[in-house]
C-alpha positions in Angstrom: 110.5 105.4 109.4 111.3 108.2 111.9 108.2 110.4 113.9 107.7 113.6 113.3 107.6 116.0 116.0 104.1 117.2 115.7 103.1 113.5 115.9 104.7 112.9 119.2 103.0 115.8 120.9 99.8 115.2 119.2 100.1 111.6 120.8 101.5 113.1 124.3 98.5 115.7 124.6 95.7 112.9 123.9 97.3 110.3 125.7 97.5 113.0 129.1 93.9 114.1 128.6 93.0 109.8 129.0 95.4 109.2 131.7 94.9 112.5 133.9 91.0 111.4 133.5 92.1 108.1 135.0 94.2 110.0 137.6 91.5 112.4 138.6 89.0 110.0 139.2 91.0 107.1 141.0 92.2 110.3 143.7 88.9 111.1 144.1 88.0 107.6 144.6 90.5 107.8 147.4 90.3 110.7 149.0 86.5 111.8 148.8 88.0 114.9 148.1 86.8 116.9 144.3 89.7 119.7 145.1 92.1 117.0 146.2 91.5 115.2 143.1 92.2 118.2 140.8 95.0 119.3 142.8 96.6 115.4 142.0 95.6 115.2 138.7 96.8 119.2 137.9 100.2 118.3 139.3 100.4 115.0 137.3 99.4 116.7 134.2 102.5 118.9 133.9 104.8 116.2 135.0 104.1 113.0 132.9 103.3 115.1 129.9 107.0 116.1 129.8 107.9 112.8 130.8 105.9 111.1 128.1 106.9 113.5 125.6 110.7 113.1 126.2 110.1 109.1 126.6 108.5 108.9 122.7 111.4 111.0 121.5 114.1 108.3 123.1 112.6 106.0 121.5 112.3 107.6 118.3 115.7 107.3 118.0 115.6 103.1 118.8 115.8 101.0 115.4 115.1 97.8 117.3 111.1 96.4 116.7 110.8 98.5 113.2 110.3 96.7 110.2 112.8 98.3 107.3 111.2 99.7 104.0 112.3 98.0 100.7 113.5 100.8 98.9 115.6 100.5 95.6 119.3 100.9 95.8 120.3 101.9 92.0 119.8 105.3 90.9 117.9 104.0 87.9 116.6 100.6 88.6 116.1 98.5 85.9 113.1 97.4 86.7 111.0 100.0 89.1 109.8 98.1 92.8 106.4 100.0 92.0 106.5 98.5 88.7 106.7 95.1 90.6 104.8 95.6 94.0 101.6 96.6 90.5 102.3 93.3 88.8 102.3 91.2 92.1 99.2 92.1 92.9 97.6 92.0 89.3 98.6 88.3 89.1 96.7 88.1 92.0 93.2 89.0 90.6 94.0 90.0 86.4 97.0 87.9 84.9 95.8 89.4 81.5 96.9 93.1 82.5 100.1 91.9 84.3 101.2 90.9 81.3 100.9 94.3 79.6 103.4 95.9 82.1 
C-alpha cells in the first residue's frame, strides 16, 4: 500500500504549520524577542518542510513495518475473497444468510 504524492504534502504542510508553532513560540520563550522568533521559525519553515517532505517519500519506498493485503492470485478465483471475507462475518451475527451464499 504505497502513498500518494498529494498525501505526503498534505501531511508535510499540516505537520510544519504544528511544529513551526512549536518553534516560534519556544524562540520566543528564549530570546524575548517577537521578530527573533519569526525570523527562527521563517527560516525553519522552508527548511524542515523540504526535509520532512523528502524524509516521507524515503520511506515510502521501505516495505518493512507494512502489513501485506490478501489479494487473490488466480485470474478467476474459484471462490471470490469478498465472497468469503461476506460469509465470515455473517456467521458471525446471521448463519441463516451465510448459508445462502
Amino acid at each position: 500500500m504505497k502513498s500518494k504524492v498529494s498525501r505526503s504534502l498534505t501531511k508535510t504542510i499540516t505537520w510544519r504549520i504544528l511544529a513551526t508553532s512549536d518553534t516560534f513560540l519556544i524562540s520566543w520563550l528564549v530570546t524575548g524577542n517577537w521578530t527573533w522568533a519569526g525570523a527562527i521559525a521563517g527560516i525553519e519553515v522552508i527548511t524542515k518542510m523540504f526535509l520532512y517532505y523528502g524524509h516521507e517519500r524515503v520511506w515510502d519506498k521501505i516495505k518493512w513495518g507494512r502489513e501485506a493485503l490478501e489479494l487473490p492470485t488466480e485470474i478467476f478465483p474459484s471462490e471470490d475473497w469478498k465472497i468469503k471475507r461476506l460469509k465470515n462475518y455473517l456467521n458471525k451475527k446471521h448463519k441463516r444468510l451465510a448459508n445462502l451464499l
